[in-house]
C-alpha positions, 0 to 999 in steps of 0.5 A: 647100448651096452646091454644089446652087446652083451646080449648080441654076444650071448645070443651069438655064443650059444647059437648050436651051429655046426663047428668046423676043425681048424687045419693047420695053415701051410708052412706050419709043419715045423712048428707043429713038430717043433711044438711036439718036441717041446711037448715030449720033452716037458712030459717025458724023462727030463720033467719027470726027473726034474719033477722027482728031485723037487718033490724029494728036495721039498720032503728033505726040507720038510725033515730038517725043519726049513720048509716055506710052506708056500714053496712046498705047495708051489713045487707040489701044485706045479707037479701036478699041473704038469703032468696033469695037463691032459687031463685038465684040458679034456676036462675043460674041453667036454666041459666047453663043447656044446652038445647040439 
C-alpha cells in the first residue's frame, strides 16, 4: 500500500498542468504591507549597518587572537544569507518550476 502512495504522489508531482498564481485573500492588504516593512527594513540601512559592525567586531576578534571560529563562520554565513536571500530564492524557484 505504501508504494501506490508514494507513486500516486510521484505521479501527481510531476503531472505538467497549468499553475495558477495565488492572489492575496481580502483583508491581507496590511499584512502584506506590513510584511514589506519588515522586508525593507531587514535589507535596508539597519541590517547593512548591523551586518558591517559584525563583520568588523569578528576582524577585531581575528587581531587580538580571541576568535571562536564558529562564531566567526556563523557572522560570516548570516551575512550572506541576508543579503542574499534574493538570490537564493529565485534560484531555488527556476530550479523548481516545471517547464512544460
Amino acid at each position: 500500500m505504501k508504494k501506490f502512495t508514494v507513486a500516486a504522489a510521484i505521479a501527481a508531482a510531476s503531472a505538467h498542468g497549468t499553475a495558477f498564481a495565488q492572489s492575496n485573500p481580502q483583508g491581507s492588504g496590511p499584512i502584506v504591507s506590513a510584511l514589506g516593512w519588515l522586508q525593507g527594513t531587514l535589507l535596508g540601512t539597519v541590517a547593512t549597518s548591523v551586518a558591517v559592525m559584525a563583520v568588523a567586531m569578528v576582524g577585531f576578534m581575528m587581531l587580538t587572537g580571541r576568535l571562536n571560529w564558529r562564531f566567526g563562520a556563523t557572522v560570516i554565513i548570516g551575512c550572506f544569507i541576508l543579503f542574499g536571500s534574493a538570490a537564493i530564492v529565485a534560484g531555488i524557484q527556476s530550479t523548481a518550476t516545471v517547464s512544460g
